[in-house]
N, CA, C and O atoms as a Tripos MOL2 file, in Angstrom:
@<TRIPOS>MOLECULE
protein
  300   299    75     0     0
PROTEIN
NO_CHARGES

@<TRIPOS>ATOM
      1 N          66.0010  -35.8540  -21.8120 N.3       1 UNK1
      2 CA         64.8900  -36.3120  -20.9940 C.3       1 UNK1
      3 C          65.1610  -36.0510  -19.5090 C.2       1 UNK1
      4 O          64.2800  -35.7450  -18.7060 O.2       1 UNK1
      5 N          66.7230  -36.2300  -19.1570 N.am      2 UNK2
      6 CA         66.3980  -36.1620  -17.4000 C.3       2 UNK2
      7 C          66.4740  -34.5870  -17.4770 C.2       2 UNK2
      8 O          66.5170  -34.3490  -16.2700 O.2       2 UNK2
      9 N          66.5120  -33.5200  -18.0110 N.am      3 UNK3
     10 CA         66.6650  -32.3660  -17.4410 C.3       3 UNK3
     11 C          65.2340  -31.8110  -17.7340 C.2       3 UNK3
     12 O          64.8280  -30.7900  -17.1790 O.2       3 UNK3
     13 N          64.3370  -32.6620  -18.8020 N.am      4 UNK4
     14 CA         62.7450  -32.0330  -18.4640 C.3       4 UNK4
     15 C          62.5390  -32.8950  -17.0540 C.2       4 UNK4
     16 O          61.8860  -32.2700  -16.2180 O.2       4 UNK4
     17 N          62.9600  -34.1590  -16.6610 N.am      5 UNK5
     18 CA         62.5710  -34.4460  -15.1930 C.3       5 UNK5
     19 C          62.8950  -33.6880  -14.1980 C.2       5 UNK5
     20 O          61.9740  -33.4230  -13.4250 O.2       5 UNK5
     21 N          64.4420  -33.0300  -13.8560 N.am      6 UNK6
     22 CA         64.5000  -32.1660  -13.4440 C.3       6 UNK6
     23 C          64.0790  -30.9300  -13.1190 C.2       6 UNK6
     24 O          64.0800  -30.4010  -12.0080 O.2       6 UNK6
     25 N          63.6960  -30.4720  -14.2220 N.am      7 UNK7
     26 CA         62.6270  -28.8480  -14.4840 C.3       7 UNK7
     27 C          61.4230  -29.8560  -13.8450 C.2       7 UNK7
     28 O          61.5310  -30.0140  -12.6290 O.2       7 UNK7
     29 N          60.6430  -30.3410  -14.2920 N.am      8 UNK8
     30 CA         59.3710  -30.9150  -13.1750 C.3       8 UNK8
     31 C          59.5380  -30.9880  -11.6700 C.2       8 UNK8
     32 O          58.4950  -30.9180  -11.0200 O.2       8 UNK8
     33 N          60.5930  -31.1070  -11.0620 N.am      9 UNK9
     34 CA         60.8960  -31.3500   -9.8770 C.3       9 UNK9
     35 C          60.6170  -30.0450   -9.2430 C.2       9 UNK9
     36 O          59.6470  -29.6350   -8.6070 O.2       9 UNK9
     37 N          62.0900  -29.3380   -9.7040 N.am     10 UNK10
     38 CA         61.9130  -27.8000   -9.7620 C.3      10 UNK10
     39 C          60.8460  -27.2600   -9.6680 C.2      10 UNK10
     40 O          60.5350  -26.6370   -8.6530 O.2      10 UNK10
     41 N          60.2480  -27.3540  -10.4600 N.am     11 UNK11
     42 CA         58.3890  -26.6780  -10.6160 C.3      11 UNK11
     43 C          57.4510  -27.1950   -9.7250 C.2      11 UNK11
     44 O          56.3450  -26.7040   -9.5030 O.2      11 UNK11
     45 N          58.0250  -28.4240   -9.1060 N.am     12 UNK12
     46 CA         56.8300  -28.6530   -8.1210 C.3      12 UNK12
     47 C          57.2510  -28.3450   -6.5880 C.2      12 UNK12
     48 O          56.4390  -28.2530   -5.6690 O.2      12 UNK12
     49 N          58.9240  -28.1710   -6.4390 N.am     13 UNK13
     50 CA         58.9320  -27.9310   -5.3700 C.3      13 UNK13
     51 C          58.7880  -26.4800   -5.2080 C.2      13 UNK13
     52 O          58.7130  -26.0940   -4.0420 O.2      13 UNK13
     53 N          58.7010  -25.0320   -6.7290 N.am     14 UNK14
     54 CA         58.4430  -24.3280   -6.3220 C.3      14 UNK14
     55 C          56.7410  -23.9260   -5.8950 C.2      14 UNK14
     56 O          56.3320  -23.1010   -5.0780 O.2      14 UNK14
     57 N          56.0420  -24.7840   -6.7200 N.am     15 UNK15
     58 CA         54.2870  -24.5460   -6.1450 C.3      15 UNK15
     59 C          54.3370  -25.1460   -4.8830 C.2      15 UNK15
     60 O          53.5800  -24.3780   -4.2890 O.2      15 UNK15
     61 N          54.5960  -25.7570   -4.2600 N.am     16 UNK16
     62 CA         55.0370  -26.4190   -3.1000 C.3      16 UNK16
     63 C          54.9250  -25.6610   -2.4870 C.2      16 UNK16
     64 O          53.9040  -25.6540   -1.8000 O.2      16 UNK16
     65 N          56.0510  -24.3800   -2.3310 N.am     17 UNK17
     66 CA         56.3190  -23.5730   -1.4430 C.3      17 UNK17
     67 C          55.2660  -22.2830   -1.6280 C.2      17 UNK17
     68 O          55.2750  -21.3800   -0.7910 O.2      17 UNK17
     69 N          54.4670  -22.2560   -2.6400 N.am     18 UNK18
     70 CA         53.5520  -21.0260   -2.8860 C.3      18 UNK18
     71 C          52.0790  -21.2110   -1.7900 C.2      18 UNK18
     72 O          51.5080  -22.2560   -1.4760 O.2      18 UNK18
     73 N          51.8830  -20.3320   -1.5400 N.am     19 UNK19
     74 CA         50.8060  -20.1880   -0.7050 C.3      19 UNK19
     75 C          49.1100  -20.3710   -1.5880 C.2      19 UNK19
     76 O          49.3240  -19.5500   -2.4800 O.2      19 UNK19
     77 N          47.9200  -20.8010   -1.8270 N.am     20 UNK20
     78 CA         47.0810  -20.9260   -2.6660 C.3      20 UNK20
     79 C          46.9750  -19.5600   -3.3400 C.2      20 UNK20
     80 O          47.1810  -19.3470   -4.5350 O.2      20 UNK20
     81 N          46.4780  -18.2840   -2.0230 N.am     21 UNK21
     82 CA         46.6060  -17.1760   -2.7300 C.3      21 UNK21
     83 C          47.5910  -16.8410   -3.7340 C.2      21 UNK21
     84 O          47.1280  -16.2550   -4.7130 O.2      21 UNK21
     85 N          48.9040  -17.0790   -3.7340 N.am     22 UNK22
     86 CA         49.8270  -16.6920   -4.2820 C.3      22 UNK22
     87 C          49.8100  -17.3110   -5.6840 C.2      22 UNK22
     88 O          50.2720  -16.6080   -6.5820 O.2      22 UNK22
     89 N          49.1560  -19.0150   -6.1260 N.am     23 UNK23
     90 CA         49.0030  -20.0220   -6.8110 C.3      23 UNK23
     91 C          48.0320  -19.7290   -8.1340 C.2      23 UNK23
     92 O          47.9580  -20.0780   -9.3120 O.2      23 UNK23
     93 N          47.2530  -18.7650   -7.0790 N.am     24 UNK24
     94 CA         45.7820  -18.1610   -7.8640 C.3      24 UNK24
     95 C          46.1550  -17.0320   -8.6480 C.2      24 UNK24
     96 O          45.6250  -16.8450   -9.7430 O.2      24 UNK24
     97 N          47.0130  -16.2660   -8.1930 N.am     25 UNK25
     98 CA         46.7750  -14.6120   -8.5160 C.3      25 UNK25
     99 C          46.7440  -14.1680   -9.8900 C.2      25 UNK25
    100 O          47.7070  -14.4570  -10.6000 O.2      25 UNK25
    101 N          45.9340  -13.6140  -10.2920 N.am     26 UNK26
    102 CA         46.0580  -13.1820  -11.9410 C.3      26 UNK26
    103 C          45.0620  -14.1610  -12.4180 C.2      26 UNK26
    104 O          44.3330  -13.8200  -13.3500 O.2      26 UNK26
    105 N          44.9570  -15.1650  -11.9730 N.am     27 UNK27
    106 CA         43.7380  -15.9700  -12.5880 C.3      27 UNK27
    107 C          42.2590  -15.4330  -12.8340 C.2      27 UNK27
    108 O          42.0050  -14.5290  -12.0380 O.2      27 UNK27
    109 N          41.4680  -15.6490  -13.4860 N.am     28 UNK28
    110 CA         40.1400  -15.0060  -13.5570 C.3      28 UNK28
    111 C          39.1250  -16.5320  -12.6710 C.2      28 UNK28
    112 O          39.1440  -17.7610  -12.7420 O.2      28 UNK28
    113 N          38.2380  -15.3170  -11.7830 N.am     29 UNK29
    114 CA         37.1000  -16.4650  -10.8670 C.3      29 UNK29
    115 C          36.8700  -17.8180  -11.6590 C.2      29 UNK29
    116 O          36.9300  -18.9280  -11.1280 O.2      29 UNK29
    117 N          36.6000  -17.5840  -12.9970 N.am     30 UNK30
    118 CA         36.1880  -18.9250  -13.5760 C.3      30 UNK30
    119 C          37.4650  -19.5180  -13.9890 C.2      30 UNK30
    120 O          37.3970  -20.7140  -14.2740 O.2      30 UNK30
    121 N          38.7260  -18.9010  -14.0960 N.am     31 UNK31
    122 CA         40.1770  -20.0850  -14.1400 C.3      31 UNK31
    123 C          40.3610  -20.7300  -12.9790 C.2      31 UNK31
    124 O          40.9670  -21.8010  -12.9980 O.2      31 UNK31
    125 N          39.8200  -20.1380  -11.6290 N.am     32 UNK32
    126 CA         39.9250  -20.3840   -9.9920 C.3      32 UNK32
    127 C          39.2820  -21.7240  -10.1450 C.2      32 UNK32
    128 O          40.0430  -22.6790   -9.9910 O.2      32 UNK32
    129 N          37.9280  -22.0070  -10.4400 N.am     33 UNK33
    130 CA         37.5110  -22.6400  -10.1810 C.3      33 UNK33
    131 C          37.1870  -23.9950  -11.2410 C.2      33 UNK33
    132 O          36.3190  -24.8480  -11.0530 O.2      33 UNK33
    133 N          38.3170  -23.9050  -12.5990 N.am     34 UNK34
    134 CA         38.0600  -24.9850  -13.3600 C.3      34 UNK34
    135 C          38.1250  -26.0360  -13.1010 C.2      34 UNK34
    136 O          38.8490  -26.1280  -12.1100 O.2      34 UNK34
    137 N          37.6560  -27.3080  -13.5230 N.am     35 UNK35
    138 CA         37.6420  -28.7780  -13.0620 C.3      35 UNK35
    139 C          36.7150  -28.7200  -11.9040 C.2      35 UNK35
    140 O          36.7710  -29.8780  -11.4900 O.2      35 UNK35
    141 N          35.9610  -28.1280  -11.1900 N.am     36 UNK36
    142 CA         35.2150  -28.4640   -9.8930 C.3      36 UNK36
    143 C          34.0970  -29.0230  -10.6640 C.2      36 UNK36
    144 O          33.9260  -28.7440  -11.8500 O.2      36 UNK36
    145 N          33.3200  -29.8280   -9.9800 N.am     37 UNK37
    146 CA         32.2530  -30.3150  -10.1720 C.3      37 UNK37
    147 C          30.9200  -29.2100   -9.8930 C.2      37 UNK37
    148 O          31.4550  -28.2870   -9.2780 O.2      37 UNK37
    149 N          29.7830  -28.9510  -10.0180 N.am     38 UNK38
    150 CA         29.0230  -28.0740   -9.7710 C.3      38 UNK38
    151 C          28.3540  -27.9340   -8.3420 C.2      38 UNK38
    152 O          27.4660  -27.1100   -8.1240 O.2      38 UNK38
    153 N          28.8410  -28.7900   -7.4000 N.am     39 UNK39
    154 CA         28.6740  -29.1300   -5.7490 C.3      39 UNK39
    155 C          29.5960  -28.8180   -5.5230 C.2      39 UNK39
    156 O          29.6370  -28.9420   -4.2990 O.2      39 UNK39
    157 N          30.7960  -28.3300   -5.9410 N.am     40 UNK40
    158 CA         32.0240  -27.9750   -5.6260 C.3      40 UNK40
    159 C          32.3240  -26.6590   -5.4550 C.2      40 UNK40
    160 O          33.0240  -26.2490   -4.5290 O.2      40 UNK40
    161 N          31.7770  -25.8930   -6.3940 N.am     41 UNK41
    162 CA         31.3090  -24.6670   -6.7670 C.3      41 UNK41
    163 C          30.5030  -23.7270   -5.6650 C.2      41 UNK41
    164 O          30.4600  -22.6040   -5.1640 O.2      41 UNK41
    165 N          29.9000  -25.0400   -5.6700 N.am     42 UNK42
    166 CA         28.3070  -23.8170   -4.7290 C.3      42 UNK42
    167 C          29.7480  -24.2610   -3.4730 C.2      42 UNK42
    168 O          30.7000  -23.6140   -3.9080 O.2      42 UNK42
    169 N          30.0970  -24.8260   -2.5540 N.am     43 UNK43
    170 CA         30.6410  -25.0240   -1.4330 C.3      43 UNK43
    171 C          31.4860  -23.6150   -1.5400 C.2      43 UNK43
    172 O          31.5480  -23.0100   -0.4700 O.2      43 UNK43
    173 N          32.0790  -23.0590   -2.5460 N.am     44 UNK44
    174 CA         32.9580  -21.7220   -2.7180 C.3      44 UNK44
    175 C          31.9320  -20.3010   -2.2170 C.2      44 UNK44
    176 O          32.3850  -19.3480   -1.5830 O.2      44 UNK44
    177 N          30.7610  -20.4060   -2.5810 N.am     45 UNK45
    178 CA         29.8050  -19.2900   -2.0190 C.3      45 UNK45
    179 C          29.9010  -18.9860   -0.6140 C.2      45 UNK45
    180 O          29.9270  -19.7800    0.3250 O.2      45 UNK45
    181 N          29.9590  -17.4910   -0.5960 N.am     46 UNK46
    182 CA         29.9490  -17.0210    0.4670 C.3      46 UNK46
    183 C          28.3830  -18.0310    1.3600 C.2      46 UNK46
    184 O          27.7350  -18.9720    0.9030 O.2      46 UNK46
    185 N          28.2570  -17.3650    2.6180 N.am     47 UNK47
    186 CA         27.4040  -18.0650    3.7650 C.3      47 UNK47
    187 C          26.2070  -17.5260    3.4620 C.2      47 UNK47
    188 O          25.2190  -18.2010    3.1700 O.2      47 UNK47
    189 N          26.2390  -16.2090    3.5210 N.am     48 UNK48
    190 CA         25.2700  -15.4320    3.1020 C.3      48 UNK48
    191 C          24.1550  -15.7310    1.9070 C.2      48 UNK48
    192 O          22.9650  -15.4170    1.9220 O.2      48 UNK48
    193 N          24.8960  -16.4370    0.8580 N.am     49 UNK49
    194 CA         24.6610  -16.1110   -0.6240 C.3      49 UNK49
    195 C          23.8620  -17.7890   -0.4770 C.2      49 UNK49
    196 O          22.7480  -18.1310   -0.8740 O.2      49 UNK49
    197 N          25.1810  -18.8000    0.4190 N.am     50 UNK50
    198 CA         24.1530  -20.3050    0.3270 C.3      50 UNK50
    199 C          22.7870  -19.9250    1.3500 C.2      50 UNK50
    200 O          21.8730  -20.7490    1.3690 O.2      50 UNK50
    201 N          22.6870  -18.8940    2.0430 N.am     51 UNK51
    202 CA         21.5040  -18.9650    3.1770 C.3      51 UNK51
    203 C          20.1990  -18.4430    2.1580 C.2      51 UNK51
    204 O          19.0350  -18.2310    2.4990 O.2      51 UNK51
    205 N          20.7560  -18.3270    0.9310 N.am     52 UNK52
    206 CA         19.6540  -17.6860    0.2210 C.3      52 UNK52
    207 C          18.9570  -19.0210   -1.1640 C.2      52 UNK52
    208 O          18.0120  -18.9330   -1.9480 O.2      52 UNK52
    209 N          19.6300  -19.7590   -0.9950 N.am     53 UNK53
    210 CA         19.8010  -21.2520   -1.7170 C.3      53 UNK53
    211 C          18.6110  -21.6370   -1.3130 C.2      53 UNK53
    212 O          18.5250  -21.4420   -0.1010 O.2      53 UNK53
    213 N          17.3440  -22.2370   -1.8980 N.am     54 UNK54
    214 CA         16.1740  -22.7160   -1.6280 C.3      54 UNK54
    215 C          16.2790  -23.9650   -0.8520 C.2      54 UNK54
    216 O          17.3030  -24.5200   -0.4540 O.2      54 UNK54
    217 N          15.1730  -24.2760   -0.7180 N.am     55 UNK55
    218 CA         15.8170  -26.0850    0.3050 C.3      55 UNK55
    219 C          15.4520  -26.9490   -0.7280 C.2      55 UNK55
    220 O          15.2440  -28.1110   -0.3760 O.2      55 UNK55
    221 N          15.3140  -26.6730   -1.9650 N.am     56 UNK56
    222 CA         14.3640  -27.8390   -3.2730 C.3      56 UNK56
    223 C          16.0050  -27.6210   -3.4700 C.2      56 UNK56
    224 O          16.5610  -28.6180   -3.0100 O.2      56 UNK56
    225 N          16.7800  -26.8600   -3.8880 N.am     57 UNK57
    226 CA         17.8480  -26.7250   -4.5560 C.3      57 UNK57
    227 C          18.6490  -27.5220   -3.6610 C.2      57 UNK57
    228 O          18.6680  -28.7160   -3.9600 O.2      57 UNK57
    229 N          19.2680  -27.2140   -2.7170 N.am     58 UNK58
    230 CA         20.1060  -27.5520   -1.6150 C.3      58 UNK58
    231 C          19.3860  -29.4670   -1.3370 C.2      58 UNK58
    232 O          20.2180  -30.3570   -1.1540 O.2      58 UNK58
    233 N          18.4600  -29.6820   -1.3440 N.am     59 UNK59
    234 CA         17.8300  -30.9450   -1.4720 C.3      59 UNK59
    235 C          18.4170  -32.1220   -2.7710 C.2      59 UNK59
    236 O          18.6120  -33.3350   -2.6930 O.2      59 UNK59
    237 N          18.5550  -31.2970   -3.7670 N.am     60 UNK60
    238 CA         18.9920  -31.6840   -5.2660 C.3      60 UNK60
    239 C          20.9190  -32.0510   -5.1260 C.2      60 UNK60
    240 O          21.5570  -32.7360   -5.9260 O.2      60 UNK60
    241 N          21.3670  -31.4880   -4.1170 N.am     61 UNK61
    242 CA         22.6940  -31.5300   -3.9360 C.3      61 UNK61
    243 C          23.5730  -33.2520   -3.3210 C.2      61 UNK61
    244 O          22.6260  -33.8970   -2.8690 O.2      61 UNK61
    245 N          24.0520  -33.5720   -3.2620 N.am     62 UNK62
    246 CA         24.9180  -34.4460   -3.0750 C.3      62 UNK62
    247 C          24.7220  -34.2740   -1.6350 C.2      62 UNK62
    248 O          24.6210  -33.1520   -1.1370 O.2      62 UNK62
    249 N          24.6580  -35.5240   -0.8460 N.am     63 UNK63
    250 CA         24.5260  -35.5250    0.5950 C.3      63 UNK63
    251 C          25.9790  -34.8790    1.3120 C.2      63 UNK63
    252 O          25.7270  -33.8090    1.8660 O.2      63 UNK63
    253 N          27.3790  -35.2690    1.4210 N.am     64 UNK64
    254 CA         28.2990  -34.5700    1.6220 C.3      64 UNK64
    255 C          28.1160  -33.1890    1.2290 C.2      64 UNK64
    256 O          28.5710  -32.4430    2.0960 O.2      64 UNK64
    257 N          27.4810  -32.4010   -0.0340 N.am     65 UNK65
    258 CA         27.3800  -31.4280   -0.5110 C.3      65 UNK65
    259 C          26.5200  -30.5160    0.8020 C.2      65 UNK65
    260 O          26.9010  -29.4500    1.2860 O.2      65 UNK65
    261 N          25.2520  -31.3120    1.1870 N.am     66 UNK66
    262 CA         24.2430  -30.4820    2.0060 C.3      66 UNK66
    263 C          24.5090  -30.8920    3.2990 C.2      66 UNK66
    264 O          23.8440  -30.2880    4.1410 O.2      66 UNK66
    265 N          25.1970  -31.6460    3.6810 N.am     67 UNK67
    266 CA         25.7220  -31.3940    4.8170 C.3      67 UNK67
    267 C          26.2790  -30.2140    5.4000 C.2      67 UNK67
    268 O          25.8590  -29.4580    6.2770 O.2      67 UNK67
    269 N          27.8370  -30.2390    4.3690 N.am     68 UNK68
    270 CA         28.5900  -29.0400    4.3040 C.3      68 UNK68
    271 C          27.3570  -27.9980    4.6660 C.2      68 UNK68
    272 O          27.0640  -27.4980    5.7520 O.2      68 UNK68
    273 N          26.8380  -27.8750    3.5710 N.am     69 UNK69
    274 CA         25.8010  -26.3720    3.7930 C.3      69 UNK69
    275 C          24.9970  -26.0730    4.6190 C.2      69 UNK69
    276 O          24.7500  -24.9060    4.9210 O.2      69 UNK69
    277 N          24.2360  -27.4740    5.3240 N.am     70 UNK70
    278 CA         23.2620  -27.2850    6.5360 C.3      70 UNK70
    279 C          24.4140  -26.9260    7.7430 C.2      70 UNK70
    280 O          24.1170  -26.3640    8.7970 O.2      70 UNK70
    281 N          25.6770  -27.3280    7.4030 N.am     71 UNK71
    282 CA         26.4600  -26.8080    9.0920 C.3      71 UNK71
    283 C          26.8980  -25.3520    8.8890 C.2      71 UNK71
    284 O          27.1050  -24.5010    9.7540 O.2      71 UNK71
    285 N          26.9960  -25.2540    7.5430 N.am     72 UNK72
    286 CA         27.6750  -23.3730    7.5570 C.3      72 UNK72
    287 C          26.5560  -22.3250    7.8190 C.2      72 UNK72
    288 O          26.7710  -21.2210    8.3190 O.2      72 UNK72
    289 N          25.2910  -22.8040    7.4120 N.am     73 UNK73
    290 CA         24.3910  -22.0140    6.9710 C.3      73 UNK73
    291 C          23.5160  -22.3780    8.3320 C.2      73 UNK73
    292 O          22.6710  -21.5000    8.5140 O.2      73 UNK73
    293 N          23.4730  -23.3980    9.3220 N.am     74 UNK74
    294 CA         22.7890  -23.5730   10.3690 C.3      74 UNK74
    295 C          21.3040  -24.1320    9.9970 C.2      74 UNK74
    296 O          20.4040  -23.9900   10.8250 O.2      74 UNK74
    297 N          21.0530  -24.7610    8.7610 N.am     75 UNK75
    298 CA         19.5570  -24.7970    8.4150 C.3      75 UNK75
    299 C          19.2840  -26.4250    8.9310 C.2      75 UNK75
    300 O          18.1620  -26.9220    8.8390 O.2      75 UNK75
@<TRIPOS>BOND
     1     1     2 1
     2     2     3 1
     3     3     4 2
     4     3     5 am
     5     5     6 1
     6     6     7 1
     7     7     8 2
     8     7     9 am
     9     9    10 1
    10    10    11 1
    11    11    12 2
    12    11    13 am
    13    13    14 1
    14    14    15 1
    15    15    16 2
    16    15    17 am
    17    17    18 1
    18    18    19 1
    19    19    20 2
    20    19    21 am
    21    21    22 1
    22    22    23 1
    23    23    24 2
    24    23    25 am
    25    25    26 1
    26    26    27 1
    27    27    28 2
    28    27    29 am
    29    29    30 1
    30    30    31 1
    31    31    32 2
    32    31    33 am
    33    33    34 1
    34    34    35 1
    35    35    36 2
    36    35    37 am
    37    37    38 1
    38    38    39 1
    39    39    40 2
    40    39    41 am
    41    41    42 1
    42    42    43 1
    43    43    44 2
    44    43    45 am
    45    45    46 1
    46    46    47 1
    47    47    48 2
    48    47    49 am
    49    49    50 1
    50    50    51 1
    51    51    52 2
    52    51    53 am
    53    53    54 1
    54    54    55 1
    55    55    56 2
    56    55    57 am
    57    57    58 1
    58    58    59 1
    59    59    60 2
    60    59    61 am
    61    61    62 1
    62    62    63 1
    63    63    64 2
    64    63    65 am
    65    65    66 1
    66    66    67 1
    67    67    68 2
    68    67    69 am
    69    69    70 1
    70    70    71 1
    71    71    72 2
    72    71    73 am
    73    73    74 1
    74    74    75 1
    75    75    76 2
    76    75    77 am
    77    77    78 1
    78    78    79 1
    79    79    80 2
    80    79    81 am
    81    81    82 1
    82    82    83 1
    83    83    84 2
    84    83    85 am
    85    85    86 1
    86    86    87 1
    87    87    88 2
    88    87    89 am
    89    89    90 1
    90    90    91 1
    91    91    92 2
    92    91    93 am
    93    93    94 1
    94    94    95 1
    95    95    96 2
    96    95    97 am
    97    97    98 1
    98    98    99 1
    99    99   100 2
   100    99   101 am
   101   101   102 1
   102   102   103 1
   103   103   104 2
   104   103   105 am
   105   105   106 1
   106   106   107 1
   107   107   108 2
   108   107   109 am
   109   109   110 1
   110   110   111 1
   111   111   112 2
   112   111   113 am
   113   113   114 1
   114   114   115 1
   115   115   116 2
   116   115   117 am
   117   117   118 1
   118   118   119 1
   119   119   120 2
   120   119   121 am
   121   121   122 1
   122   122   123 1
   123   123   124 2
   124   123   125 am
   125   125   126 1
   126   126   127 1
   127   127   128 2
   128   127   129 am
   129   129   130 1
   130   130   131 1
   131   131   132 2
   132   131   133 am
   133   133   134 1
   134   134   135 1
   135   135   136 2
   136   135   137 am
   137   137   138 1
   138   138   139 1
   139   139   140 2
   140   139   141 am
   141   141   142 1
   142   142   143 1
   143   143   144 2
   144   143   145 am
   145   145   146 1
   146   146   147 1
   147   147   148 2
   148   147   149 am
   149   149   150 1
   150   150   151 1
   151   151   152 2
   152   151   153 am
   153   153   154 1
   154   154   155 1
   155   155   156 2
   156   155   157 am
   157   157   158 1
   158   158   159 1
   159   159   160 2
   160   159   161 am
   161   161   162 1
   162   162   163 1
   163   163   164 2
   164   163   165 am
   165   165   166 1
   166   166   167 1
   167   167   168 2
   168   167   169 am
   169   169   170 1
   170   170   171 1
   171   171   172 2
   172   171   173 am
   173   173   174 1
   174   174   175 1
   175   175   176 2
   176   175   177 am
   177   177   178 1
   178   178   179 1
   179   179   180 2
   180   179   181 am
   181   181   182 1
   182   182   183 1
   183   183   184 2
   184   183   185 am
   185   185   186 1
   186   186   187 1
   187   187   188 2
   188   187   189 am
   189   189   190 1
   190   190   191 1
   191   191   192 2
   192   191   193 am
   193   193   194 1
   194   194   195 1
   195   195   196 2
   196   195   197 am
   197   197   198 1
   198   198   199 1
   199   199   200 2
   200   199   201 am
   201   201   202 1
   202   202   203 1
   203   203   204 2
   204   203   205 am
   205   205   206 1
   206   206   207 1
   207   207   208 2
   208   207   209 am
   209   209   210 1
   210   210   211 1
   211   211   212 2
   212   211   213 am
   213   213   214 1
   214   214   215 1
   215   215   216 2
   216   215   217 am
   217   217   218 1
   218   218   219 1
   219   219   220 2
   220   219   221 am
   221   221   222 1
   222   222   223 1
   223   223   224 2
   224   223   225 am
   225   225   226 1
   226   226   227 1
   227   227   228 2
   228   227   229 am
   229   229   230 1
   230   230   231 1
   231   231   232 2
   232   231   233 am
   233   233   234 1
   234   234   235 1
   235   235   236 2
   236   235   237 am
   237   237   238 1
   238   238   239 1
   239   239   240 2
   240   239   241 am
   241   241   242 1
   242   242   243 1
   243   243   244 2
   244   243   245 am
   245   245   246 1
   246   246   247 1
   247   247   248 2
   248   247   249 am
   249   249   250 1
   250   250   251 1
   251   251   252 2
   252   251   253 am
   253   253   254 1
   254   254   255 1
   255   255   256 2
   256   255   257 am
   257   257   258 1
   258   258   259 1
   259   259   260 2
   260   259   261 am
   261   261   262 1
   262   262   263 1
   263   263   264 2
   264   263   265 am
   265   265   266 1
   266   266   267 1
   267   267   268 2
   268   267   269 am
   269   269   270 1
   270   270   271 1
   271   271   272 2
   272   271   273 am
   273   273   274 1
   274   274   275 1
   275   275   276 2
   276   275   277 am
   277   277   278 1
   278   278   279 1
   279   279   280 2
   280   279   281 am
   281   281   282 1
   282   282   283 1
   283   283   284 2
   284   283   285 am
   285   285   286 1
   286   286   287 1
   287   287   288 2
   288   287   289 am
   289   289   290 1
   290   290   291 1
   291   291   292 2
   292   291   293 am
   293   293   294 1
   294   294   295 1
   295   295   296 2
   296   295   297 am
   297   297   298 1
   298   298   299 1
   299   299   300 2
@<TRIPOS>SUBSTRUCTURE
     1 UNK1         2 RESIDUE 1 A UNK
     2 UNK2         6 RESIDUE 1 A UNK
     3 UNK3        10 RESIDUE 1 A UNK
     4 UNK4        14 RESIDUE 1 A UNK
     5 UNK5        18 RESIDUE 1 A UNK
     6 UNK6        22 RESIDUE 1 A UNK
     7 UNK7        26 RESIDUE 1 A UNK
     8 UNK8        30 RESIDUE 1 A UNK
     9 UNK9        34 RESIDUE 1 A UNK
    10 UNK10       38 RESIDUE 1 A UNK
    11 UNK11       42 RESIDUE 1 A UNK
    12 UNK12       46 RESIDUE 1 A UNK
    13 UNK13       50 RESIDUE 1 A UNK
    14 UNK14       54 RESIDUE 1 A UNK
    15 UNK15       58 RESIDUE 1 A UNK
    16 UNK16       62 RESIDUE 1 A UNK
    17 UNK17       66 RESIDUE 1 A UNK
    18 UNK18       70 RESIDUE 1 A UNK
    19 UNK19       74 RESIDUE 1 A UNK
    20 UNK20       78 RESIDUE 1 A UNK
    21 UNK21       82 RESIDUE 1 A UNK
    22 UNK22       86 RESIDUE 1 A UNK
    23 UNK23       90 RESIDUE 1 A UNK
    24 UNK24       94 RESIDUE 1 A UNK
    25 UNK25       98 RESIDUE 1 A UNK
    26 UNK26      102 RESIDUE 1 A UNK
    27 UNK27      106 RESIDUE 1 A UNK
    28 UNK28      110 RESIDUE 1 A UNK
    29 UNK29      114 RESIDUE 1 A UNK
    30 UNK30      118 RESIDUE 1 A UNK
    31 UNK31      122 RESIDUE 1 A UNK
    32 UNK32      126 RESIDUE 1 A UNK
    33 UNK33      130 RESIDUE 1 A UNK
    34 UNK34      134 RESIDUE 1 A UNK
    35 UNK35      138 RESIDUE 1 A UNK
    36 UNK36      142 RESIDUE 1 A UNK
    37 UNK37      146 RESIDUE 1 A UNK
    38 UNK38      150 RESIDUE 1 A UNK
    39 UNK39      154 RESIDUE 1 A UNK
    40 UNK40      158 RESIDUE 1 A UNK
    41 UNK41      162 RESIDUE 1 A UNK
    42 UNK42      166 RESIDUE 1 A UNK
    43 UNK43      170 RESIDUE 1 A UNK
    44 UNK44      174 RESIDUE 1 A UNK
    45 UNK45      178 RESIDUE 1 A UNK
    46 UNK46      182 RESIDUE 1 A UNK
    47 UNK47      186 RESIDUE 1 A UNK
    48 UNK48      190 RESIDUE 1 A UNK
    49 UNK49      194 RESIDUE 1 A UNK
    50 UNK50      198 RESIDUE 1 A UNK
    51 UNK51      202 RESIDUE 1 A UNK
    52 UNK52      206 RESIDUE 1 A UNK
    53 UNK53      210 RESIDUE 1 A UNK
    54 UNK54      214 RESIDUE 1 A UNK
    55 UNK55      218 RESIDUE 1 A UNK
    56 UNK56      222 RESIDUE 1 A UNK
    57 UNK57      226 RESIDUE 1 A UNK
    58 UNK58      230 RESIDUE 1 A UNK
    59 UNK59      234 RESIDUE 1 A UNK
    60 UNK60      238 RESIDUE 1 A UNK
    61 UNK61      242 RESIDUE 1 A UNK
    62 UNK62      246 RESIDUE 1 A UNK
    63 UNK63      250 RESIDUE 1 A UNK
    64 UNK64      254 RESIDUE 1 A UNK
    65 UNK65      258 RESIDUE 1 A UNK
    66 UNK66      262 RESIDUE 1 A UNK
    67 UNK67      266 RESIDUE 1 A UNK
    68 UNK68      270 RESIDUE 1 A UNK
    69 UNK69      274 RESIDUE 1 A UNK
    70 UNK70      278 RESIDUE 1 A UNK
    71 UNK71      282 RESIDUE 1 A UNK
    72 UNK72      286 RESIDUE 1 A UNK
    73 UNK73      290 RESIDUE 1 A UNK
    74 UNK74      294 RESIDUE 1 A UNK
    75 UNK75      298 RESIDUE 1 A UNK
């Protein structure tokens, strides 16, 4: 038992030291983004792509959610 505690240690101080890019790599977009909630998701869209987001849609979003987006997107 203490040397699987050990190996855990190990393993976290090496993600620790990994950079996100580095954390990600080889993953596929939808392994990137598992566990997010679907307001979590859209916040990952380029600026461009939310400026194209309707305001009924963006309305439907979580207030923290359309915040975020009314300051990136300037709407």
């Amino acid at each position: 038992m203490h040397e699987m505690e050990e190996f855990d240690e190990v393993l976290q101080t090496l993600l620790e030291s990994l950079s996100p890019e580095q954390r990600l790599a080889g993953l596929a977009p939808e392994k990137r983004l598992a566990g997010l909630a679907s307001d979590q998701v859209v916040l990952t869209l380029p600026n461009d792509v939310l400026r194209a987001l309707s305001n009924s849609y963006i309305a439907s979003l979580p207030e923290p959610t359309r915040t975020i987006i009314r300051n990136r997107i300037e709407r």
